[in-house]
C-alpha positions as CSV (number, residue, x, y, z in Angstrom):
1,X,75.2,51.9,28.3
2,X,77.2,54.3,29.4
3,X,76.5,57.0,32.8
4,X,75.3,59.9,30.9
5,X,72.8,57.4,29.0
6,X,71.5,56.5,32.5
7,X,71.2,60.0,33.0
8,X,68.9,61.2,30.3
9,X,67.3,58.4,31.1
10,X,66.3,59.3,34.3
11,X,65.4,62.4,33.1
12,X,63.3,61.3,30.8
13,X,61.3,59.6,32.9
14,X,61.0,61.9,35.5
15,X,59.9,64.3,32.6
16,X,57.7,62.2,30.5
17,X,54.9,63.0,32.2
18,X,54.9,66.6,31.4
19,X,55.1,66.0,27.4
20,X,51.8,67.1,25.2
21,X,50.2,68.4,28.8
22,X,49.9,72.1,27.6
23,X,51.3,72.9,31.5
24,X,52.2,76.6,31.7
25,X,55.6,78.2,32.2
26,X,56.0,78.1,35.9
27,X,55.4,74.7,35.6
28,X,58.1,74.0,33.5
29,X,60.4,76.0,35.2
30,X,59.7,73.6,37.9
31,X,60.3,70.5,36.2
32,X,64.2,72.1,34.6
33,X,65.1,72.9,38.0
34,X,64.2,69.7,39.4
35,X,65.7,68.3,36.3
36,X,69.3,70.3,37.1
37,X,68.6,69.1,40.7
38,X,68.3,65.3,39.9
39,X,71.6,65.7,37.2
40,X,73.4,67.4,40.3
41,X,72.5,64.3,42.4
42,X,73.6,62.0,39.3
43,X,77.4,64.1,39.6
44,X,77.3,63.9,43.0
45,X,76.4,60.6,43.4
46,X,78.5,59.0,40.5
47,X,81.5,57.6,42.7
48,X,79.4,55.8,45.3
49,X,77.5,53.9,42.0
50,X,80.9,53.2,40.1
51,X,81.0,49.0,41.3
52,X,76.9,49.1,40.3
53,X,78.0,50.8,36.8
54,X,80.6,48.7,36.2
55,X,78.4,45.3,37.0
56,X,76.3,46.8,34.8
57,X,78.5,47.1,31.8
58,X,79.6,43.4,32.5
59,X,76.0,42.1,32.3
60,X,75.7,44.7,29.0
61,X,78.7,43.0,27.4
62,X,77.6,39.0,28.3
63,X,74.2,39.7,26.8
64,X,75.5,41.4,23.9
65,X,78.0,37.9,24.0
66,X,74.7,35.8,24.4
67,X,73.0,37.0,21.3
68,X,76.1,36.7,19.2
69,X,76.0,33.5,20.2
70,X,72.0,32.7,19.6
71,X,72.9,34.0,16.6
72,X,75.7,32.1,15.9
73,X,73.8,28.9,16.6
74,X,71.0,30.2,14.6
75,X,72.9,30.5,11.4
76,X,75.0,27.4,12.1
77,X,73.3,24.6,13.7
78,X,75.5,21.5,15.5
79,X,75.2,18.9,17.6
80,X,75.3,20.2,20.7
81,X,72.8,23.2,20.3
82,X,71.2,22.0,23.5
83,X,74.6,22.3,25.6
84,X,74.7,25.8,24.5
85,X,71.2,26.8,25.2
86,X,71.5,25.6,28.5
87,X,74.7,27.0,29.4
88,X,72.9,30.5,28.2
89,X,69.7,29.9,30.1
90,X,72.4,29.5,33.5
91,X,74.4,32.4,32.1
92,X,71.3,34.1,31.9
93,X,69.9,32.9,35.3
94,X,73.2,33.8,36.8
95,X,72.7,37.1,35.3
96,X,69.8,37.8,36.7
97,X,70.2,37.0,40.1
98,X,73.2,39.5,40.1
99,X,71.3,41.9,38.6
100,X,68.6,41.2,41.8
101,X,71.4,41.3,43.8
102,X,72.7,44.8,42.5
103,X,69.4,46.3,42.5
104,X,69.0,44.9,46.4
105,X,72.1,46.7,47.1
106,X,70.6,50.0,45.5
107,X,67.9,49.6,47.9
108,X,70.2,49.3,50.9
109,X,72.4,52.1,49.6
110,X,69.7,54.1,49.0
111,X,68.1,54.0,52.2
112,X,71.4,54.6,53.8
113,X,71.5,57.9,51.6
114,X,68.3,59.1,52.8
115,X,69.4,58.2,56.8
116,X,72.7,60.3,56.4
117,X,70.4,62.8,54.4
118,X,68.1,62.7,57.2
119,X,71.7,63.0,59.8
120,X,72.4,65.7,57.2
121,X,69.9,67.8,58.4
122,X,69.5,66.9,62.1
123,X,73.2,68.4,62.4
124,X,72.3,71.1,60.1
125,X,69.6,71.6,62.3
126,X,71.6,71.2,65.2
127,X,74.4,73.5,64.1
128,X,72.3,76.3,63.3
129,X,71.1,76.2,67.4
130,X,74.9,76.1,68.3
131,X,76.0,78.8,66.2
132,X,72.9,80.9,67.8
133,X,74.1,79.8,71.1
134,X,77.7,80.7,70.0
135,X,76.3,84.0,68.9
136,X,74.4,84.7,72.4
137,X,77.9,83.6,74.1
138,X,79.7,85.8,72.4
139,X,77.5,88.8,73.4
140,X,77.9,87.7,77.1
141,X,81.1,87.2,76.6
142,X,81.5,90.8,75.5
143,X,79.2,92.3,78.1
144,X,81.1,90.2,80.9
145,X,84.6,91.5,79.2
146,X,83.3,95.1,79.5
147,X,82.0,94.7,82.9
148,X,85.5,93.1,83.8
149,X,87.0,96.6,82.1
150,X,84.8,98.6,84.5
151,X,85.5,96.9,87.2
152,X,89.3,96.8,86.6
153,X,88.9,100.4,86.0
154,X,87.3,101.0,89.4
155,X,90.0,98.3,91.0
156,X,92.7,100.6,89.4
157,X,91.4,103.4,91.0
158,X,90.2,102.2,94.4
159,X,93.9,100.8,94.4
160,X,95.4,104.4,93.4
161,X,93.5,105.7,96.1
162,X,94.7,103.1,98.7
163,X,98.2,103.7,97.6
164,X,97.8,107.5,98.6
165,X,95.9,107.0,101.7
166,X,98.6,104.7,102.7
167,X,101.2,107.8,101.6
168,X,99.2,110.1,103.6
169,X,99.1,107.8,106.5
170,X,103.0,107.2,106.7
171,X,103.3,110.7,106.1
172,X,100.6,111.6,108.9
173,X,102.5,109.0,111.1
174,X,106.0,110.5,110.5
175,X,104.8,113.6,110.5
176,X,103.0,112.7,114.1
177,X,106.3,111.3,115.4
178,X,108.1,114.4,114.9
179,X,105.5,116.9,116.3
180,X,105.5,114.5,119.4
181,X,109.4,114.6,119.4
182,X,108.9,118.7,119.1
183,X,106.6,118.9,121.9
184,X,108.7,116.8,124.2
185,X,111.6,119.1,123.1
186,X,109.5,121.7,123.9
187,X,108.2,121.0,127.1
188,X,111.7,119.8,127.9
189,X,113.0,123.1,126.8
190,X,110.6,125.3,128.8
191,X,110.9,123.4,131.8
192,X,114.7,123.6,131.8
193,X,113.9,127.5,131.1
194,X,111.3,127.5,134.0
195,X,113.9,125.8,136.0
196,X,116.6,128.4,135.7
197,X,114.5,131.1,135.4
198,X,113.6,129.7,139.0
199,X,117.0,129.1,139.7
200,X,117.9,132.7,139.1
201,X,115.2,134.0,141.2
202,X,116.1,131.8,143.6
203,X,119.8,132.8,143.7
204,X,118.7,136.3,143.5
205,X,116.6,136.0,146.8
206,X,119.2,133.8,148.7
207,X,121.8,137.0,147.3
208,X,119.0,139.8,148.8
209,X,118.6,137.6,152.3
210,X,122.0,137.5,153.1
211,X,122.8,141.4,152.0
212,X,119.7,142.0,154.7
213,X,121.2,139.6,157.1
214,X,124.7,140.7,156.8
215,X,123.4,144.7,156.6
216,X,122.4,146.8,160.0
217,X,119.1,147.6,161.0
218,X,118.6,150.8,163.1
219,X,115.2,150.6,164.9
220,X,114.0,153.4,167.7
221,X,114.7,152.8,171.2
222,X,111.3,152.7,172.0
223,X,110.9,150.0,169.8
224,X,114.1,148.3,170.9
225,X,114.8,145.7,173.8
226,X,115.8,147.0,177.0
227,X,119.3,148.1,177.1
228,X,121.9,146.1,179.1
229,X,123.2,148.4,182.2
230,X,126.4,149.3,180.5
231,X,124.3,151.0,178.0
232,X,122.5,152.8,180.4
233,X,125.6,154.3,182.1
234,X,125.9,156.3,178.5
235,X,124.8,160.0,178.2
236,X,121.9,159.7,176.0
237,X,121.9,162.6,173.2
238,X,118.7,163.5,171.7
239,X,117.1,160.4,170.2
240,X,119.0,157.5,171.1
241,X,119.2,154.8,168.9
242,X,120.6,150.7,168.6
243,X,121.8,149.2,166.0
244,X,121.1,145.4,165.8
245,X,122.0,142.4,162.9
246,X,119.4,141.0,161.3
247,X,120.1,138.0,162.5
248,X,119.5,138.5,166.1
249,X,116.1,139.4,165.4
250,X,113.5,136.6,165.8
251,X,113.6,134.2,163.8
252,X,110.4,134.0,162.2
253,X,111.3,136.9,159.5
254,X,113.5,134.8,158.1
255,X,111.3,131.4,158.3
256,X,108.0,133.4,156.7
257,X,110.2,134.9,154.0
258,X,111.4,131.3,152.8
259,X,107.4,130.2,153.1
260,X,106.6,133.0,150.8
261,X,109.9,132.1,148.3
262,X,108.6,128.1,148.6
263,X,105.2,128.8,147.9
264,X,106.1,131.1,145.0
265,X,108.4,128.6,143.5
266,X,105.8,125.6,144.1
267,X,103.1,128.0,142.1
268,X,105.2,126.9,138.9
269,X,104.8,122.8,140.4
270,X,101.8,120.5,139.5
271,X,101.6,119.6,143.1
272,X,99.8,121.2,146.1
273,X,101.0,121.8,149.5
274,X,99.0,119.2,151.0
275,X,100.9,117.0,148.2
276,X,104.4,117.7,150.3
277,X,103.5,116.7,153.0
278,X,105.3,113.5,154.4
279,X,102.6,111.2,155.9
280,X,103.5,107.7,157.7
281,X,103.6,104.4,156.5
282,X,100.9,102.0,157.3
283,X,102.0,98.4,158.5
284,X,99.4,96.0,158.5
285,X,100.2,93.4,161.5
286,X,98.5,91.0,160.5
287,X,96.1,90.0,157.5
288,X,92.9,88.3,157.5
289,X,92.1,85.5,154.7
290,X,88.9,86.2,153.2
291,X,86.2,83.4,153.8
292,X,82.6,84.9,151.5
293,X,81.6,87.5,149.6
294,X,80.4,90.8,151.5
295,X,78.5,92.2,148.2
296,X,78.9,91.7,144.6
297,X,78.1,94.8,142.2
298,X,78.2,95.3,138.6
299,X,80.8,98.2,138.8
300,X,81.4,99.2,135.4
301,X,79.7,98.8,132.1
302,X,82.4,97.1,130.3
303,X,85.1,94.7,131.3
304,X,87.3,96.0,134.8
305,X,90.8,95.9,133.8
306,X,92.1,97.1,137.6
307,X,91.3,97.9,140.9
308,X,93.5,99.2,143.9
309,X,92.5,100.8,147.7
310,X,94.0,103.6,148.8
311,X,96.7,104.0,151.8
312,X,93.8,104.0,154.4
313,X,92.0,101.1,153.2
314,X,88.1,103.8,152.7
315,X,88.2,104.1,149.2
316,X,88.7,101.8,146.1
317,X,89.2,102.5,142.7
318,X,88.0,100.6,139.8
319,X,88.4,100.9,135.6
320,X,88.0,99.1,132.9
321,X,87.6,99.5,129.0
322,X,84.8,102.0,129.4
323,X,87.2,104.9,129.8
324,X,86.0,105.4,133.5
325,X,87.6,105.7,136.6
326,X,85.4,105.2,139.5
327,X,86.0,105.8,143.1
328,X,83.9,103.6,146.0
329,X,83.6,104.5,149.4
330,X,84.2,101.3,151.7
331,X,82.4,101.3,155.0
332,X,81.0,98.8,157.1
333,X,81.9,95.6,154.5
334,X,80.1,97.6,152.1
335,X,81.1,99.5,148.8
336,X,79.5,102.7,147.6
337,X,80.3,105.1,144.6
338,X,81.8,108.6,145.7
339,X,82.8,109.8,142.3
340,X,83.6,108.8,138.3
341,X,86.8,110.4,136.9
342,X,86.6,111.1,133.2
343,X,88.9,112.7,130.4
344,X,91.1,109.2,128.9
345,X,90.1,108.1,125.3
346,X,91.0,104.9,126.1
347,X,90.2,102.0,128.5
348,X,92.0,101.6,131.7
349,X,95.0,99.2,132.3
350,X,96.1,100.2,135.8
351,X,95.2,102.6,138.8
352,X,97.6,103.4,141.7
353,X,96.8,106.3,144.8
354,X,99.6,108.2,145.4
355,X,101.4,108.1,149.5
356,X,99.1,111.2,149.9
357,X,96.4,109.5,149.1
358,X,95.0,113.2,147.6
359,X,95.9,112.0,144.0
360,X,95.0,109.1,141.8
361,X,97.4,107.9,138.7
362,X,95.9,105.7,135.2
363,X,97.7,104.0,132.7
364,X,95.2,103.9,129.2
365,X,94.9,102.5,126.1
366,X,95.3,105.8,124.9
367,X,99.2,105.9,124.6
368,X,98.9,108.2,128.0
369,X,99.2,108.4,131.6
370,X,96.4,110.3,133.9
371,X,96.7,112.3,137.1
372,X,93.5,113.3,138.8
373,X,93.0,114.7,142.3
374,X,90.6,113.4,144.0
375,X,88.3,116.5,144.5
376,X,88.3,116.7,141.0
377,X,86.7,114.4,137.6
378,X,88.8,116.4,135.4
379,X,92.3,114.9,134.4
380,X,95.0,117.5,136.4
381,X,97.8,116.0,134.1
382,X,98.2,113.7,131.0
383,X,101.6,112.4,130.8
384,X,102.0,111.7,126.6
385,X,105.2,110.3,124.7
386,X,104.6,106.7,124.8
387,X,104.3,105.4,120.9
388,X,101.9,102.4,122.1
389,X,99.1,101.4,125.0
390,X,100.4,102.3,128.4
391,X,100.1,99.2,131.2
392,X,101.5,100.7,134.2
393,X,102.0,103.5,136.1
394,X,103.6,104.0,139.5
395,X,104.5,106.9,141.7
396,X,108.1,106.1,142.1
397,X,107.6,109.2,144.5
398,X,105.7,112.0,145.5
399,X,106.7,114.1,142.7
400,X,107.6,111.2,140.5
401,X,105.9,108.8,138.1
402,X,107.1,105.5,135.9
403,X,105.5,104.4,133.5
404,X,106.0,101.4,131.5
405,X,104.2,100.3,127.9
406,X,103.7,98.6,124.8
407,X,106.8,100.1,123.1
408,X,109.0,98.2,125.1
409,X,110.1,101.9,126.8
410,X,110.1,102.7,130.2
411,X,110.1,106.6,131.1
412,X,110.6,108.8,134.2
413,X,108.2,112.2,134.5
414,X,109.1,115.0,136.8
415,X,105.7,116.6,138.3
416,X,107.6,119.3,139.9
417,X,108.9,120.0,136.0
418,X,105.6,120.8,134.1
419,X,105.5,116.9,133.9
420,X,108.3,116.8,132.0
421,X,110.0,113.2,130.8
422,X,113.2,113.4,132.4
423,X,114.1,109.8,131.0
424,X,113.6,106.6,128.5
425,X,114.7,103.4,128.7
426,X,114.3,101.0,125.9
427,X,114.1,97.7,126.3
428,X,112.4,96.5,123.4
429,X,110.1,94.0,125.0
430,X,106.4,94.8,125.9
431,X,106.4,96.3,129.2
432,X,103.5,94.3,131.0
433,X,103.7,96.1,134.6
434,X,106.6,97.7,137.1
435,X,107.1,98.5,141.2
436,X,109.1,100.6,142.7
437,X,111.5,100.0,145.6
438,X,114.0,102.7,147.3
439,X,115.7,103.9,143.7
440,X,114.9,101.5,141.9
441,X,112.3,100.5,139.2
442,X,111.5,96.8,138.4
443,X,109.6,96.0,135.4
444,X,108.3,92.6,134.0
445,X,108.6,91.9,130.1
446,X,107.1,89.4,127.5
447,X,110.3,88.3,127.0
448,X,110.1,86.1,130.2
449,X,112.5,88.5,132.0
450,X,112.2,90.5,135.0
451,X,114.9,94.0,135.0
452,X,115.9,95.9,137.8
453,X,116.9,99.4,136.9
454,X,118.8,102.2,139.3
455,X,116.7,105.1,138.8
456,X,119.4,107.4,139.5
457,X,122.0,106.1,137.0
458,X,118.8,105.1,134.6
459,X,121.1,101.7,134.1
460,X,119.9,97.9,134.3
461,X,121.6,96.5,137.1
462,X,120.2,93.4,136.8
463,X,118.0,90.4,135.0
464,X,116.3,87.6,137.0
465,X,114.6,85.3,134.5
466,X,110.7,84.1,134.7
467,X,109.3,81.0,133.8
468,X,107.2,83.0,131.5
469,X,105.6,85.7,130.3
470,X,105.1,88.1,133.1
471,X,101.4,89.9,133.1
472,X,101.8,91.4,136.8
473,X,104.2,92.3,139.6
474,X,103.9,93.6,143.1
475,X,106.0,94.2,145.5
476,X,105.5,93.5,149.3
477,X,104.8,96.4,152.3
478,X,108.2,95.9,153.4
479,X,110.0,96.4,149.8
480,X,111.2,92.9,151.0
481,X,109.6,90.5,148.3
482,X,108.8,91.0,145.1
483,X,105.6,89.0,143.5
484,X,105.3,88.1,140.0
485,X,102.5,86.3,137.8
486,X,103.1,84.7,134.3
487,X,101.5,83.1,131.6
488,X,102.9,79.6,132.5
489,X,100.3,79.8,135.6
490,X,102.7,80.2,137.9
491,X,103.3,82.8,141.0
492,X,106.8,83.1,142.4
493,X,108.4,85.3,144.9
494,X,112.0,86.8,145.0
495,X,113.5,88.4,148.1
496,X,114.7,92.0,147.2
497,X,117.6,91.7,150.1
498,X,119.4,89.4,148.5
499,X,118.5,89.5,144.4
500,X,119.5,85.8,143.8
501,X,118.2,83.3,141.5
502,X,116.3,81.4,144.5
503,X,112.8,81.7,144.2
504,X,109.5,80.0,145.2
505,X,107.1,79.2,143.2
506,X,103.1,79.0,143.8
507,X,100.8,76.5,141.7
508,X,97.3,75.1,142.3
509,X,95.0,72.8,140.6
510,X,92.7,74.6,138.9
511,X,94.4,78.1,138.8
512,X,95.6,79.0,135.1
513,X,96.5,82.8,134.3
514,X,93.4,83.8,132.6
515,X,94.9,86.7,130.2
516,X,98.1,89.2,129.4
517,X,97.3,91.1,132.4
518,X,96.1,89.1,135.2
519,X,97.4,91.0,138.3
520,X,98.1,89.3,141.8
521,X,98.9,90.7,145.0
522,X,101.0,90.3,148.4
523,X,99.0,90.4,151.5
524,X,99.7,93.8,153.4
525,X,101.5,91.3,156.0
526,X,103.6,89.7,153.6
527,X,102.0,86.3,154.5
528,X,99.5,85.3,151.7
529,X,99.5,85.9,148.1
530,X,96.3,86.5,146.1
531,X,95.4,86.0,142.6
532,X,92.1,85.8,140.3
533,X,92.0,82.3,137.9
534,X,90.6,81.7,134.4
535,X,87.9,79.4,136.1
536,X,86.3,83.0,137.9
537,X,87.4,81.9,141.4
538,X,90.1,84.1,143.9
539,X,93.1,81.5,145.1
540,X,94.8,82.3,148.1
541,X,98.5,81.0,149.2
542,X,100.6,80.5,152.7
543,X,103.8,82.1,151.8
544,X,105.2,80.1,155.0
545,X,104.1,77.0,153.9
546,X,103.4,77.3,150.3
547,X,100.2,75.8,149.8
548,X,97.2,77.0,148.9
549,X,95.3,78.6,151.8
550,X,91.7,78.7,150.3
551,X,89.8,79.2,146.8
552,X,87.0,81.4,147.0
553,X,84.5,79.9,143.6
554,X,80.9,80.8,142.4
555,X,81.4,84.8,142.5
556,X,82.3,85.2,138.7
557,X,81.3,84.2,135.3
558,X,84.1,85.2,133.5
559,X,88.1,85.4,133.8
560,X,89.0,87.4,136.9
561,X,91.8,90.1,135.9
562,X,92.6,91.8,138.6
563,X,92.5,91.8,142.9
564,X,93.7,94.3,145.4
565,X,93.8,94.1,149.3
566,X,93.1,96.6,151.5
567,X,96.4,97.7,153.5
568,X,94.3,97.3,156.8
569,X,94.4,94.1,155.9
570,X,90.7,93.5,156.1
571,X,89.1,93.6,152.6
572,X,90.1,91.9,148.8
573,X,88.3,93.0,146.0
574,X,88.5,91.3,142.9
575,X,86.9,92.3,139.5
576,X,86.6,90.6,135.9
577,X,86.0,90.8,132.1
578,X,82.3,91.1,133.2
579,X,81.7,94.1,135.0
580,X,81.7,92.2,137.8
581,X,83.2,93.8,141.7
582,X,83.3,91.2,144.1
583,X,84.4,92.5,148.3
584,X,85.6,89.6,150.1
585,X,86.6,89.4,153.7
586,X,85.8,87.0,156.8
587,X,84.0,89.1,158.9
């Protein structure tokens, strides 16, 4: 029997019940395409039968052998007919168990067709979810790509307009670098043309006053001195008349006529006439060390970056990061507010009074130096050119200012000249603070060194080293001693007379330099040396001895950054990042 024989057979009898039923159309429709379906399954199915088939047409070909042989014996009878049928009936057994065997295996194989069928489907199954998920990730995939395309369209542009604004910026910065450079120019060119213009008139006068001196001046006789008796023995004539120089009259013509040319040439000055005078110089004898706190205020409304008192020890002034400027009244171990001084854009690094004591000078944040007068909340001046915050500003004079700054420049103003910058020097180390001491300026720098420059020549003349950064210096009644604090918590003291390497250093348990700018003072005496710690408390050193004299505790939360003592040598005020004014003394 051969594979297409087990075929129709099949067929047939999956057909055979539809013969001589009378079914209708559809119904036989239904039984061809199951037929086709079940001939399909025969093709496909062929290879994994082929062992079964070819078993098959073995046991075929030995039964076809066995009735030959039954034949055989039929026809031709012998002896050992029984041998023969018994062989057959094992042949025949054996037969069948194979063919048990074969249709066992069917089974098996079968049922592992319908499993992998049944597998078939599951992944079908299966991969119809993951090609809809597929499909779903695909169109997140695109919606994410064409957010991605916005947003890189918006990065693109937000970065376009970043790259012009930085354009504009560098060209806004050069551009402000050169207006600054023009204004100086200018300023520097009118007052050199104020200055000769004064010069001239000046010359001019002088010329005038002398052609008057050296002229004659006839004056009545009634209007002259009495005449000496050899001028009496003359015949007088009509209206007699004297003639006298200039310069024998009284001398006050001459003395109110250079009054009226100084005050006319000071009109063109940023100073007053009270400014010129010369006033004395207050020695304290001796200082005293302050024991408690007298009052304790909140003085500002943001952080206190200085504080200084005035030549005669009645007023204070106090600023910090507000912008402000305040002035207190000291009486009677007390501080009161007199007046605020506005008009700087940035906070306050450092305050000094001017000899006078009619002006007051600020170094800000705001790349400028402030002159007020004390009558007056208004700025008089603002001293601008520094590219970076100012941190100190000094009278070198009474028509002089230094100021030192961020930029690592230090530069000379003129008052007398429209508040002209007269000079730079560049250092290029941040300026943290400068003195001044009979023609000469000494500034302190990051760079741990400390220069002395001639301010006539406008020259270094020399470097002392510092154990560190330098955040303060100050400089003693005397112009004797010269303090400075750095960042390695350390005070030490230089003497001026002799500008050697020697120098004594100040430490205390306990003290560290709280910030960049922590100022500490000399004593108006020269004697002690103040200074405001990290830990809120005021330490106090014997320069004789070089201990610590006292540490005045529990006054401030926060770092102190500044103290000042009075020049009466009664008061020290210290103030910190917290608004906080503390008035110490021992009385």
């Amino acid at each position: 029997m051969t594979d297409s024989a087990g075929g129709s057979q099949r067929c047939a009898r999956v057909g055979a019940p539809g013969r001589g039923s009378g079914k209708s159309a559809s119904e036989t429709r239904w039984r061809r395409h199951i037929v086709g379906q079940l001939k399909h399954r025969d093709l496909s199915q062929h290879a994994k039968f082929q062992d079964l088939i070819r078993f098959y047409t073995q046991l075929l070909e030995k039964s076809s052998l066995t009735k030959g042989l039954l034949n055989h014996s039929s026809r031709c009878p012998s002896a050992d007919s029984s041998c023969s049928v018994s062989s057959l009936k094992k042949t025949t057994g054996e037969l069948a168990y194979q063919v048990l065997e074969l249709q066992q295996q069917i089974k098996i194989r079968e049922s592992v067709l319908d499993e992998q069928h049944a597998r078939l489907v599951e992944g079908e199954r299966r991969l119809e979810g993951a090609l809809d998920a597929r499909q779903a990730l695909r169109g997140q995939v695109e919606q994410v790509q064409a957010d991605n395309g916005t947003l890189k369209a918006e990065y693109d542009a937000l970065l376009e307009r970043q790259r012009a604004a930085e354009t504009r910026l560098r060209d806004e910065t050069l551009r402000e670098g050169r207006l600054l450079k023009d204004i100086i120019q200018l300023k520097q060119q009118a007052a050199e043309r104020l200055n000769s213009r004064n010069e001239r008139k000046s010359r001019a006068r002088e010329a005038k006053l002398q052609t008057a001196a050296r002229s004659k001046v006839t004056m009545d006789s009634c209007c002259s001195a009495p005449s000496s008796p050899e001028t009496s023995e003359t015949p007088a004539r009509g209206h007699t008349r004297l003639f006298r120089s200039a310069s024998a009259s009284s001398p006050r013509i001459l003395s109110s006529i250079r009054e009226l040319f100084d005050r006319k040439r000071r009109g063109h000055s940023v100073c007053s006439v009270e400014e010129d005078l010369v006033f004395p110089v207050r020695i304290c004898l001796s200082a005293r060390v302050p024991a408690r706190a007298l009052q304790v205020l909140e003085a500002h409304e943001q952080g206190i970056n200085a504080v200084r008192f005035s030549s005669s020890s009645d007023l204070l002034a106090t600023g910090g990061t507000d912008r402000l400027v305040k002035l207190w009244a000291v009486r009677a171990g007390s501080l009161s507010h007199r007046a605020t001084l506005e008009g700087s854009s940035g906070g306050i690094t450092c305050i000094e009074f001017d000899p006078a004591g009619f002006r007051i000078l600020a170094a800000s944040y705001d790349k400028s130096a402030l002159l007020w007068r004390l009558d007056d909340s208004a700025p008089k001046l603002t001293l601008t050119g520094h590219s970076r915050k100012v941190t100190a500003a000094r009278f070198s004079s009474v028509h002089q200012v230094v100021t030192g700054s961020a930029d690592g420049t230090v530069r000379l103003w003129d008052l007398q000249r429209a508040a002209a910058c007269v000079q730079v020097v560049t250092v290029l180390s941040y300026c943290s603070d400068l003195v001044c001491s009979e023609n000469c300026v000494i500034s302190g720098h990051f760079d741990s060194k400390i220069r002395v420059w001639d301010s006539r020549m406008v020259s270094c003349v020399q470097e002392l080293p510092a154990p560190g950064k330098v955040t303060s210096l100050d400089v003693s009644a005397d112009h004797r001693q010269l303090l400075s604090c750095c960042r390695d918590d350390c005070l030490q003291l230089v003497d001026l007379r002799r500008w050697s390497n020697d120098r004594v250093c100040f430490r205390a348990e306990g003290f560290k330099c709280g910030s960049d700018s922590t100022k500490a003072v000399i004593s108006p005496d020269g004697c002690f040396l103040a200074a405001g710690s990290a830990d809120g408390a005021v330490y106090i050193w014997n320069v004789s001895t070089g201990n610590l004299e006292t540490r005045l505790p529990d006054k401030h939360s926060s770092p102190i950054s500044a103290v000042s003592w009075s020049l009466s040598g009664e008061y020290v005020v210290s103030v910190d990042k917290s608004r906080r004014a503390v008035l110490w003394s021992d009385i």
